[in-house]
VEXLO-460828 format. One line per field, with one value per atom (N, C-alpha, C): residue number from 0; residue in one letter; chain; atom name; x, y negated, z negated. Coordinates in steps of 0.2 Angstrom, whole numbers. Atoms other than C-alpha are relative to their C-alpha. Example, Ala and Ser with C-alpha at 12.3 -4.5 7.8 and 13.67 -1.06 7.14 Angstrom:
2
pos: (0 0 0 1 1 1)
code: (a a a s s s)
unit: (A A A A A A)
site: (N CA C N CA C)
x: (4 62 4 -4 68 -4)
y: (6 22 -6 6 5 -5)
z: (0 -39 0 1 -36 -3)
//
This chain:
239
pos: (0 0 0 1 1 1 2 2 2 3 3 3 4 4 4 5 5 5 6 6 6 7 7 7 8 8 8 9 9 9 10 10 10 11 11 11 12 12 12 13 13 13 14 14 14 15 15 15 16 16 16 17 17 17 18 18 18 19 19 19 20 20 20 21 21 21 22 22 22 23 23 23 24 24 24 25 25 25 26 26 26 27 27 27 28 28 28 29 29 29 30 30 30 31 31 31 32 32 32 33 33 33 34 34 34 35 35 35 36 36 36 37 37 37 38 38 38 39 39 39 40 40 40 41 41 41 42 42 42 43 43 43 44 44 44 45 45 45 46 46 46 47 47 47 48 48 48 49 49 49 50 50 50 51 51 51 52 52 52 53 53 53 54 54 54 55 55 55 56 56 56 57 57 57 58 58 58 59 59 59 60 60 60 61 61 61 62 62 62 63 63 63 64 64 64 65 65 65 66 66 66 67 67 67 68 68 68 69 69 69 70 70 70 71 71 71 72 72 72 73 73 73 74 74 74 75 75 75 76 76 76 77 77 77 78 78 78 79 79 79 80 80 80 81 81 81 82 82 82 83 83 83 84 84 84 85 85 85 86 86 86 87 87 87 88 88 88 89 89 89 90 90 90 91 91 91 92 92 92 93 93 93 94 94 94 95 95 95 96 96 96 97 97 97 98 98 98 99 99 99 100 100 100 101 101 101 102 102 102 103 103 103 104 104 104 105 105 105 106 106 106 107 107 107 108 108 108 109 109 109 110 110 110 111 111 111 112 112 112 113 113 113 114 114 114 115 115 115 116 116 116 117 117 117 118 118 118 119 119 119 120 120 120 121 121 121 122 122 122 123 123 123 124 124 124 125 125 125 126 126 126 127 127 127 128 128 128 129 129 129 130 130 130 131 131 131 132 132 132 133 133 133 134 134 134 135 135 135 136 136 136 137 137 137 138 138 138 139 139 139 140 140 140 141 141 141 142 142 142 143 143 143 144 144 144 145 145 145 146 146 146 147 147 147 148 148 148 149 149 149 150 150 150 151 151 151 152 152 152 153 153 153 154 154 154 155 155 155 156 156 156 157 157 157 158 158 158 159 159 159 160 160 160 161 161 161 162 162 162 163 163 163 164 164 164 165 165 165 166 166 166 167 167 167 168 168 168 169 169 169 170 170 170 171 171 171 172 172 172 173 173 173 174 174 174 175 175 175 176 176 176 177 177 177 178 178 178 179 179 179 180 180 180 181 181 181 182 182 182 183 183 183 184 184 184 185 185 185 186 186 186 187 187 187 188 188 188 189 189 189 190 190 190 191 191 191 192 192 192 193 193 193 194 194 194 195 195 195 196 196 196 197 197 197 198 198 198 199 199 199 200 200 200 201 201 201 202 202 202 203 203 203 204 204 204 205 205 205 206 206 206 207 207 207 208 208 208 209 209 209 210 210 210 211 211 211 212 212 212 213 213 213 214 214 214 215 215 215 216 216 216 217 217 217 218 218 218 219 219 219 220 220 220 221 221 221 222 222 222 223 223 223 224 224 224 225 225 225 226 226 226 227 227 227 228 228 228 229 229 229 230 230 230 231 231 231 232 232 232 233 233 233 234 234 234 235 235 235 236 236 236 237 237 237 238 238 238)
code: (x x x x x x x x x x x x x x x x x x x x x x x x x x x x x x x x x x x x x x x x x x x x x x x x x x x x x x x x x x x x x x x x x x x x x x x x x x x x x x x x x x x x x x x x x x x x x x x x x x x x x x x x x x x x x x x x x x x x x x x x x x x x x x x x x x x x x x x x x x x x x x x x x x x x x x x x x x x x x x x x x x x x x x x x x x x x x x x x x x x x x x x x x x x x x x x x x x x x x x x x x x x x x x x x x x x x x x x x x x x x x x x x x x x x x x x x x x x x x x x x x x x x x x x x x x x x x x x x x x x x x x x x x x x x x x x x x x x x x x x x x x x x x x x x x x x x x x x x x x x x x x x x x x x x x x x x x x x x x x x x x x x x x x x x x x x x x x x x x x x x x x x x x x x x x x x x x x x x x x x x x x x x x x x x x x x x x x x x x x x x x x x x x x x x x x x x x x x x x x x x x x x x x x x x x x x x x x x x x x x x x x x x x x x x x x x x x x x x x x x x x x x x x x x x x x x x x x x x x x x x x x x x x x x x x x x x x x x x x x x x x x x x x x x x x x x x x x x x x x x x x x x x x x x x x x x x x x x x x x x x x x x x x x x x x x x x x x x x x x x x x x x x x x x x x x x x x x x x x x x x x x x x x x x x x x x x x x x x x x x x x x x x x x x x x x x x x x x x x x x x x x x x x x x x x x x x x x x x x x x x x x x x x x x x x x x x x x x x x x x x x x x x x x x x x x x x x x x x x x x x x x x x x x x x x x x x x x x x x x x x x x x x x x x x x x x x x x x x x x x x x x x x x x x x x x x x x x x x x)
unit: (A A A A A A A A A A A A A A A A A A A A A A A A A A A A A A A A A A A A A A A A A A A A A A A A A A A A A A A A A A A A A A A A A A A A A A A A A A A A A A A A A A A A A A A A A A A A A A A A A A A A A A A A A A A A A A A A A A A A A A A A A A A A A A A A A A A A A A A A A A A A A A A A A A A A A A A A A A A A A A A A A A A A A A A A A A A A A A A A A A A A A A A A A A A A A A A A A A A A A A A A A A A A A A A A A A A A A A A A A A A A A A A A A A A A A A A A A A A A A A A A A A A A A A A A A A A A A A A A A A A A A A A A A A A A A A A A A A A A A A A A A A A A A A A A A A A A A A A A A A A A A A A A A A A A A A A A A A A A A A A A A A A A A A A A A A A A A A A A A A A A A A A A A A A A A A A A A A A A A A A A A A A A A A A A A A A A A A A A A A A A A A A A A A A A A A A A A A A A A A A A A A A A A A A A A A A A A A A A A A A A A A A A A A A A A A A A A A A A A A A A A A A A A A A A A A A A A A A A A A A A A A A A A A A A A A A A A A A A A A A A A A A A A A A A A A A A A A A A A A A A A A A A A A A A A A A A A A A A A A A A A A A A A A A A A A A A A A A A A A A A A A A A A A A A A A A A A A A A A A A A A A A A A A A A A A A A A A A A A A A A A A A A A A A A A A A A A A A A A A A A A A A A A A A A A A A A A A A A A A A A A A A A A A A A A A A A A A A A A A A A A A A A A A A A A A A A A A A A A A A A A A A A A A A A A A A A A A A A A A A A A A A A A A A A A A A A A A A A A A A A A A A A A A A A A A A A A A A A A)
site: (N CA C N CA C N CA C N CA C N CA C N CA C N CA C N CA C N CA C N CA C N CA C N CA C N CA C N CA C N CA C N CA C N CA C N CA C N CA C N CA C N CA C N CA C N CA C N CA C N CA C N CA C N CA C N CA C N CA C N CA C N CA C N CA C N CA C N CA C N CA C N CA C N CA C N CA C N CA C N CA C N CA C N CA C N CA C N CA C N CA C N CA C N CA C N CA C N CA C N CA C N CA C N CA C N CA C N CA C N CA C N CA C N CA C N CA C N CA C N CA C N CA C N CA C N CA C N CA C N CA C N CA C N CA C N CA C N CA C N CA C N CA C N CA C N CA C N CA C N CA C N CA C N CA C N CA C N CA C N CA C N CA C N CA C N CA C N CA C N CA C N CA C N CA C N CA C N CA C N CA C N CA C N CA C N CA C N CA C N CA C N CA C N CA C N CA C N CA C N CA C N CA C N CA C N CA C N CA C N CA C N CA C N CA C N CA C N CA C N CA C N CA C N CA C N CA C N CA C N CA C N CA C N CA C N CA C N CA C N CA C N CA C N CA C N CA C N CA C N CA C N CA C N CA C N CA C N CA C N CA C N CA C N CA C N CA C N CA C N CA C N CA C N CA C N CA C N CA C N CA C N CA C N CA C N CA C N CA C N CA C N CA C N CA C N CA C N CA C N CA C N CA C N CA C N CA C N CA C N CA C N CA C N CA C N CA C N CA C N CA C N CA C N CA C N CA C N CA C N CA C N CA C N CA C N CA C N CA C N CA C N CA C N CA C N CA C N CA C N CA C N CA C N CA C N CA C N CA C N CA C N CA C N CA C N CA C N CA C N CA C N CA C N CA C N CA C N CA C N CA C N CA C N CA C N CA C N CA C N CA C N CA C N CA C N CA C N CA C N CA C N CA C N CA C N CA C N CA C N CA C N CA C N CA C N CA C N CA C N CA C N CA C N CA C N CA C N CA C N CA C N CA C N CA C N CA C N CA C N CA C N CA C N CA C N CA C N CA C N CA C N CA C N CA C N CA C N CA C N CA C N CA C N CA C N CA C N CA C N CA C N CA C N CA C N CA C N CA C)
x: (6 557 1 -2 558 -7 4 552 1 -1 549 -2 2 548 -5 3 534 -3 1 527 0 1 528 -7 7 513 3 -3 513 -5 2 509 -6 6 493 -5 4 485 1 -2 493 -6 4 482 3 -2 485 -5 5 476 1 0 483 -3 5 471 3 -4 485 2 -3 492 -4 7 476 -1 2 473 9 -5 491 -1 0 490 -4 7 474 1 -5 483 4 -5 498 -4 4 486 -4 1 477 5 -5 493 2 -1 497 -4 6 481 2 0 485 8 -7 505 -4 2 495 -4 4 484 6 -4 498 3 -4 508 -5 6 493 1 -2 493 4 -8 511 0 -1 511 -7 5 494 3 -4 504 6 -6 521 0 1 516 5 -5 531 -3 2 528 6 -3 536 3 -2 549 0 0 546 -7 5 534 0 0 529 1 1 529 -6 9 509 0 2 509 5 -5 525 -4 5 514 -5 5 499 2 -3 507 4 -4 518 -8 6 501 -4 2 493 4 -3 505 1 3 504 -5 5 487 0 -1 490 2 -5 504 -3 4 492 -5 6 479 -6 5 469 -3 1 457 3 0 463 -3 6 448 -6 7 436 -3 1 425 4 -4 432 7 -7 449 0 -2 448 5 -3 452 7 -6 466 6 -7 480 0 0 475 2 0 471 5 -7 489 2 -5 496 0 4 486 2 -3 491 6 -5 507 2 -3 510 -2 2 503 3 -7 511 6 -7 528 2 1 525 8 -7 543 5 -5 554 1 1 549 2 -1 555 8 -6 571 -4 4 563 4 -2 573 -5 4 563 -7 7 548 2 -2 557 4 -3 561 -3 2 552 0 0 557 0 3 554 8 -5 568 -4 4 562 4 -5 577 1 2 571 7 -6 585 0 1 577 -5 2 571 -7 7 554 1 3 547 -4 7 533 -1 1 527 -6 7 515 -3 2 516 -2 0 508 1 -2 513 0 -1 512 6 -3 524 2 3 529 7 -7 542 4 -1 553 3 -1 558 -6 6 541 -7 6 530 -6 6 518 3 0 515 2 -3 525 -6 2 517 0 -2 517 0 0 522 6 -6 537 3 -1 544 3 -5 554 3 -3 565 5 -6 579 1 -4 589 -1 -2 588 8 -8 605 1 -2 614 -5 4 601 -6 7 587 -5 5 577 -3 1 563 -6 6 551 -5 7 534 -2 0 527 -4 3 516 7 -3 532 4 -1 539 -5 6 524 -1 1 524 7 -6 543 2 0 542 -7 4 526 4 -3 538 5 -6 552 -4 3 539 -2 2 532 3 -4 544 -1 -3 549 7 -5 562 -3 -2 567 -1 1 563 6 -7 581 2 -1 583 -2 4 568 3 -3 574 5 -10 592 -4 1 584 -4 4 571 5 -5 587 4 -5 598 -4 -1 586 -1 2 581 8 -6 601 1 -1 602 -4 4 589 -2 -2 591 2 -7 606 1 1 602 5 -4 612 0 0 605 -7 3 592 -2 2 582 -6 4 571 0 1 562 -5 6 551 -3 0 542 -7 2 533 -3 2 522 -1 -1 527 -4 5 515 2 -5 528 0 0 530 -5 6 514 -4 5 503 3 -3 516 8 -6 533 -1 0 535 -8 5 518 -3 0 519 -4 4 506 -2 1 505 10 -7 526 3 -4 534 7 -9 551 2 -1 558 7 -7 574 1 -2 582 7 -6 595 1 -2 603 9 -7 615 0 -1 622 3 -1 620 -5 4 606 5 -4 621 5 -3 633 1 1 627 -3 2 620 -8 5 609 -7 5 601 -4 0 600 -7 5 588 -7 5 578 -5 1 573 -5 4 568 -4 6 558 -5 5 548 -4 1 547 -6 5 538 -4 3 529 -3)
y: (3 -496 -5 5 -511 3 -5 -506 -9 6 -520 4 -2 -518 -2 0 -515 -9 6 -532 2 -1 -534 -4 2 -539 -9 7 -558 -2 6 -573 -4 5 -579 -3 3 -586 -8 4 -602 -6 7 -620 -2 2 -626 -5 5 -642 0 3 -642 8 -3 -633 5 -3 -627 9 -5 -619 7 -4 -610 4 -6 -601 5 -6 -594 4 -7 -584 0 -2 -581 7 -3 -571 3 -3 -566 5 -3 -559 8 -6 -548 3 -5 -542 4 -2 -539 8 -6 -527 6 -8 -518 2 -5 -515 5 -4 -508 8 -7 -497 5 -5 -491 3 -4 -486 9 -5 -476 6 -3 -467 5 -3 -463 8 -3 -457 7 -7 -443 3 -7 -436 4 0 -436 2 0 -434 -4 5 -447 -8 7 -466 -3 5 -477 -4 6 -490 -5 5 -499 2 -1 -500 0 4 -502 -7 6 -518 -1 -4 -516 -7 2 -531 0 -3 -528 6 -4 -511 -1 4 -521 -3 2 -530 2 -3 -519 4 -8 -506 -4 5 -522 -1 0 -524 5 -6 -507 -1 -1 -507 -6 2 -521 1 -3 -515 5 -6 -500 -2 0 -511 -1 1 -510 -8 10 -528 3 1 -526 -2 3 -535 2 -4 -523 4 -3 -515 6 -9 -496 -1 0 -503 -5 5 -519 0 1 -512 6 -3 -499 -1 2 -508 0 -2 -508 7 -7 -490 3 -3 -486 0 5 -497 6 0 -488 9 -5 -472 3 -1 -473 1 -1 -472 7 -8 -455 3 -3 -448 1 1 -457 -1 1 -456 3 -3 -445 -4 4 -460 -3 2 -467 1 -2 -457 7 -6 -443 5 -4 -428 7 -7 -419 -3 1 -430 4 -4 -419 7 -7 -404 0 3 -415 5 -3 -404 8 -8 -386 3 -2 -373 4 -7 -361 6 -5 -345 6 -5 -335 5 -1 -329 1 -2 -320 3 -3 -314 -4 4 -320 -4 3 -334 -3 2 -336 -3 1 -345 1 2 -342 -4 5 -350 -5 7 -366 -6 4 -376 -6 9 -395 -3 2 -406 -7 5 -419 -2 2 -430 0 0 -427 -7 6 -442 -3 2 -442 -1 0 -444 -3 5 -450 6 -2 -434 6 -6 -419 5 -7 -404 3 -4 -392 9 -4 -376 3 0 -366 2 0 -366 6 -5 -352 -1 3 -355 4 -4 -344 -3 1 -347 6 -4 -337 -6 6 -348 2 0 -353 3 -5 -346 -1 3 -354 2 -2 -345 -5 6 -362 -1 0 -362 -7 5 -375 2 0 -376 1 -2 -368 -5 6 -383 -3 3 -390 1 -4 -379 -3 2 -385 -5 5 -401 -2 3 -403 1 -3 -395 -6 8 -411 -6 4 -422 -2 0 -417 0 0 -415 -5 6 -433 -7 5 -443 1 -1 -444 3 -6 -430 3 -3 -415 7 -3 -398 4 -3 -392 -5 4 -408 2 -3 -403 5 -6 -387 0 5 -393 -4 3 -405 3 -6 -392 4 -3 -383 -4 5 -397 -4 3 -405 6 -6 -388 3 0 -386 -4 8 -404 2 1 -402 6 -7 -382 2 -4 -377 6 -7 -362 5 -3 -347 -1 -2 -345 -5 4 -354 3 -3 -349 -2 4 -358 1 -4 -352 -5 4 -365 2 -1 -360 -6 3 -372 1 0 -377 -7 9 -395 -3 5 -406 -2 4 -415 6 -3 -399 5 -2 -394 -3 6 -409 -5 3 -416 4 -4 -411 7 -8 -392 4 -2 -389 8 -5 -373 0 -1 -370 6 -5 -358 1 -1 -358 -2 2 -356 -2 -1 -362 1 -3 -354 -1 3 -363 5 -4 -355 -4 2 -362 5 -3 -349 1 4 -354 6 -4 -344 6 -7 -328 4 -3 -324 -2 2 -331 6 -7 -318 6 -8 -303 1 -4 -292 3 -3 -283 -4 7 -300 -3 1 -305 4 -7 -288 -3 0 -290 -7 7 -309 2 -2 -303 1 -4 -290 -2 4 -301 -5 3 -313 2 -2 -302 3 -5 -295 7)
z: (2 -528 -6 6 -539 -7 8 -558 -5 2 -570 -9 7 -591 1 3 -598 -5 3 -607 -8 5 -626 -1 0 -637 -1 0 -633 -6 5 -644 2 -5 -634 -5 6 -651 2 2 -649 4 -5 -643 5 -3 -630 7 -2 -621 9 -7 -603 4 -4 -591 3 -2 -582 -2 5 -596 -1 3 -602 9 -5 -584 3 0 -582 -7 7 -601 1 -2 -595 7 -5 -577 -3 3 -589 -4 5 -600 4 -1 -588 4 -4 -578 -7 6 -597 -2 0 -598 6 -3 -581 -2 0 -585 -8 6 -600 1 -4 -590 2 -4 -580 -2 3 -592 -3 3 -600 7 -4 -584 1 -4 -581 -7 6 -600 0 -1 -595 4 -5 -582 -2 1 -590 -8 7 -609 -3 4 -613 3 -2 -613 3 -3 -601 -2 4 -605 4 -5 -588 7 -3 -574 6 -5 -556 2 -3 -545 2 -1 -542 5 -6 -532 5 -4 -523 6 -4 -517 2 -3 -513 4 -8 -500 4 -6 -493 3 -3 -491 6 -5 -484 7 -6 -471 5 -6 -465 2 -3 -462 4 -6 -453 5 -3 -444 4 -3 -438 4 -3 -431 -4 4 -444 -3 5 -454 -6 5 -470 -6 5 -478 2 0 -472 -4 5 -483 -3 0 -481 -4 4 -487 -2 2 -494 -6 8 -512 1 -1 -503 -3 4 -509 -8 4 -525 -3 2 -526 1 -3 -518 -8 3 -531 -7 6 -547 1 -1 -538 1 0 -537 -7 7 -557 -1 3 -557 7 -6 -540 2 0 -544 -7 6 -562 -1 3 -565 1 -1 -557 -8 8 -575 -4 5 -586 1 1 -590 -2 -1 -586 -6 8 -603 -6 6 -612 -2 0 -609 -6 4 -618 -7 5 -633 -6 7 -645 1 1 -650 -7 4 -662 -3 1 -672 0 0 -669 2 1 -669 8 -7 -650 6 -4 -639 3 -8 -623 3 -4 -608 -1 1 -609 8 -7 -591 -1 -2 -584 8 -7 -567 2 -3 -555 -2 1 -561 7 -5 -549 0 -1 -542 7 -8 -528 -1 -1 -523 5 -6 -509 2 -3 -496 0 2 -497 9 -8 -476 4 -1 -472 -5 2 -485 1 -2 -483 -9 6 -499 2 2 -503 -6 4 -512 -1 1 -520 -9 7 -538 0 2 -547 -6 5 -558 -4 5 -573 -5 4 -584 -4 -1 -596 -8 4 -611 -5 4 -627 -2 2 -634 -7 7 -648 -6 4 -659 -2 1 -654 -1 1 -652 7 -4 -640 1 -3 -632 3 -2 -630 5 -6 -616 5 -2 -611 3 -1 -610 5 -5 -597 7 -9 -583 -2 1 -590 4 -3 -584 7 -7 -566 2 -4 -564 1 -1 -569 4 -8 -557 7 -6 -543 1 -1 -546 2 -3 -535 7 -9 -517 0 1 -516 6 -4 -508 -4 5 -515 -3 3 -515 -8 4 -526 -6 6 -538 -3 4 -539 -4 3 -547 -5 6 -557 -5 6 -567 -2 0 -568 -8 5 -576 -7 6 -587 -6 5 -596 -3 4 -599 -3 6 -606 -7 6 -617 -4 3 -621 -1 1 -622 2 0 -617 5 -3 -611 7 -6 -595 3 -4 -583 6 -7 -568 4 1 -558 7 -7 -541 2 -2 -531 6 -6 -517 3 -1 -507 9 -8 -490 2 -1 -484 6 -4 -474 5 -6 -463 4 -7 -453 2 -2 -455 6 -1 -451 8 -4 -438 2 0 -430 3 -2 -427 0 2 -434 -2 0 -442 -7 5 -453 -6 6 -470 -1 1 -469 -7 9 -486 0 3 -492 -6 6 -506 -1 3 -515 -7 7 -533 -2 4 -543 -5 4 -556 -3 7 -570 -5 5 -583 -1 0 -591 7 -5 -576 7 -7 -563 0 2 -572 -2 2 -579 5 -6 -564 -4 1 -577 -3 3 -585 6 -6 -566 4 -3 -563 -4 7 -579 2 -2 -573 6 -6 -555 -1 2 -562 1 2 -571 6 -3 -558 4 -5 -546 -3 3 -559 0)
//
């Protein structure tokens, strides 16, 4: 998907006599306003600012072309502003391509803290990337702080499992990557992270088996190698 910077704050003060001139910075000015929205967007779903953006017309014509492609007018009322609303929804549903999903875990605490911090039943929805249809589900998250006893924000824990879920992916993927950035960004002994989901593509179409969970796990560390740390984790897990 083509992504493009952000706009800086321009220089539109300046005179200028030709007519021409004056309705381009006039267009520059409101694509200026929506890379501006969009951002705002990305940055409520993600709680980090973006340092680049969608193609929003790129997505308005590809979305246009489907609907035609489907048989559908395209300028009928019911969808005329469809591509739009693709385009405005895709910064919050692909909001995660955006950003480094360790930057969500940029802020922690000393607190000397040297047993397990879980969170279960993080809910999330994301979109199958074979298909184009929603994955959904909750995600569970554990990890050991490091030697440091330095922990993050628990907001920041469910903030990180939306932003790994807000691309087109895979949930083995997901899972691995709520893994990897909470090693990056926490150093932490241990790491543990259970997804369990119900995907749409083989609900809605395909096999058609509806309520079927999958349930992936990654575990790193001290909970990969200690047997006893390994128990004490589950436990919790199943509460």
């Amino acid at each position: 998907m083509t992504v493009h910077p952000l706009p800086n704050a321009a220089d539109a003060d300046d005179d200028h006599d030709d007519l021409d001139t004056v309705t381009e910075l006039t267009v520059g000015d409101a694509r200026g306003l929506d890379a501006v929205a969009a951002a705002r967007r990305v940055q409520h779903v993600t709680g980090v600012e973006p340092s680049r953006s969608f193609d929003h017309d790129k997505i308005e014509r590809a979305v246009r072309m489907l609907l035609e492609a489907i048989g559908e007018d395209p300028d009928r009322p019911g969808i005329a502003d469809t591509p739009a609303r693709v385009a405005r929804e895709y910064d919050e549903i692909f909001a995660g391509l955006l950003i480094d999903p360790a930057e969500v875990l940029s802020v922690s605490f000393e607190e000397a803290y040297d047993e397990i911090v879980m969170m279960r039943d993080i809910e999330f929805h994301s979109m199958c990337e074979h298909h184009l249809v929603p994955f959904t589900g909750r995600a569970h998250v554990a990890y050991l702080p490091g030697e440091d006893g330095r922990v993050t924000g628990l907001s920041k824990l469910a903030r990180l499992v939306d932003v790994c879920a807000k691309r087109p992916g895979l949930q083995e993927r997901m899972t691995a990557m709520i893994a990897d950035s909470m090693e990056r960004a926490l150093q932490p002994r241990g790491v543990m992270v259970v997804v369990e989901a119900r995907h749409f593509c083989m609900e809605m179409r395909g096999i058609r088996k509806p309520g079927a969970e999958t349930v992936t796990s990654t575990v790193r560390g001290k909970f990969r190698d200690d047997p006893k740390t390994r128990t004490e984790a589950l436990t919790l897990l199943r509460g």
